[in-house]
C-alpha angles and dihedrals in degrees: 000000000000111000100205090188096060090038094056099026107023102029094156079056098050115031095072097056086047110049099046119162124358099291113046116190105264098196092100087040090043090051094053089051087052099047080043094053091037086051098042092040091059103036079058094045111039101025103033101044126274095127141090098285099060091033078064092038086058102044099257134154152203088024120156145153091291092065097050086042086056091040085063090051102064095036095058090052091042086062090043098054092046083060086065090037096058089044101055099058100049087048087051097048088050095032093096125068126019091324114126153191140089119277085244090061092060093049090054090060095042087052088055100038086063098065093088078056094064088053096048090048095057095053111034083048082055085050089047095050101051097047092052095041082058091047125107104217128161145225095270118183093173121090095206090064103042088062088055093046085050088046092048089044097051094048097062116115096246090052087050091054089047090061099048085049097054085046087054088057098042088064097042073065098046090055101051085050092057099058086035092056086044090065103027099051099028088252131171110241083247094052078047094058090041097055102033092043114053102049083051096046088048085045085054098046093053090049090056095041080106105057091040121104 
């Protein structure tokens, strides 16, 4: 049975009784994923904007439920296929040499390495949506402005904490990946690091573009 506490506590603990043989089991890692994409389809959809409100604020017609039924959608899979995407590139970094493992075995710690995520998503969405239900914004038709309206809204200092909270998560995640790609590909705490920690700093760095500079 999955110990959450050690996983997100404890991973060094955790990570060896749970990716036995070359192929773990990935339901409980899959499940994770899926609570991640569900979390992060409807904080998009619902929070940041693909809904009727903004489909009005822009000028657009004809929007209903189904499109926001269909916005989830993609979002969701969106989220689902990035599971696969981080992954690849950590098992092909590692994939030369005498380093080991099965691909599956690298899902499996990106699925529950995610689960910090989950946590991150709720609460920086809840932060989102109070600031912009607080927010005055006006009917805009011009593109121009409404770049300048996003520009004015993201740099406010709740969406700013929103972000740093989001970056805090993220590295809860990271470091639960690091201790997960130790034991599923053979690594060296320091080829870990290495793997797990460039793609996220990169991932970081883009999330704070905004407030930079």
């Amino acid at each position: 049975m999955m110990n959450i506490a050690d996983l997100l506590l404890r991973p060094a603990a955790f990570f060896p009784g749970h990716l036995e043989g070359d192929k773990p089991d990935l339901k409980m890692p899959l499940a994770i994923v899926v609570l991640s994409g569900i979390v992060g389809a409807v904080c998009r959809v619902y929070v940041l904007g693909d809904d009727g409100n903004d489909a009005v604020r822009y000028g657009r017609t004809g929007f209903d439920h189904r499109w926001r039924r269909c916005c989830l959608c993609v979002h969701w899979c969106d989220y689902l296929l990035d599971h696969r995407c981080r992954g690849l590139p950590w098992h092909l970094r590692t994939a030369g040499g005498r380093k080991g493992g099965d691909f599956q075995r690298t899902l499996a710690v990106v699925g529950y390495g995610s689960l910090p995520m989950v946590f991150g998503s709720i609460i920086s969405g809840i932060i989102v949506y109070v600031s912009l239900s607080g927010a005055d914004i006006r009917p805009i038709s011009d593109p121009m402005q409404a770049s300048a309206v996003v520009t004015e809204l993201t740099s406010t200092p709740s969406m700013m904490m929103a972000t740093v909270i989001s970056i805090l998560f993220v590295l809860w995640s990271a470091n639960i990946w690091v201790f997960g790609m130790q034991e599923a590909r053979n690594l060296s705490g320091k080829d870990a690091l290495i793997t797990v920690g460039i793609p996220v700093v990169i991932y970081c760095l883009i999330l704070s573009l905004t407030y930079i500079g």
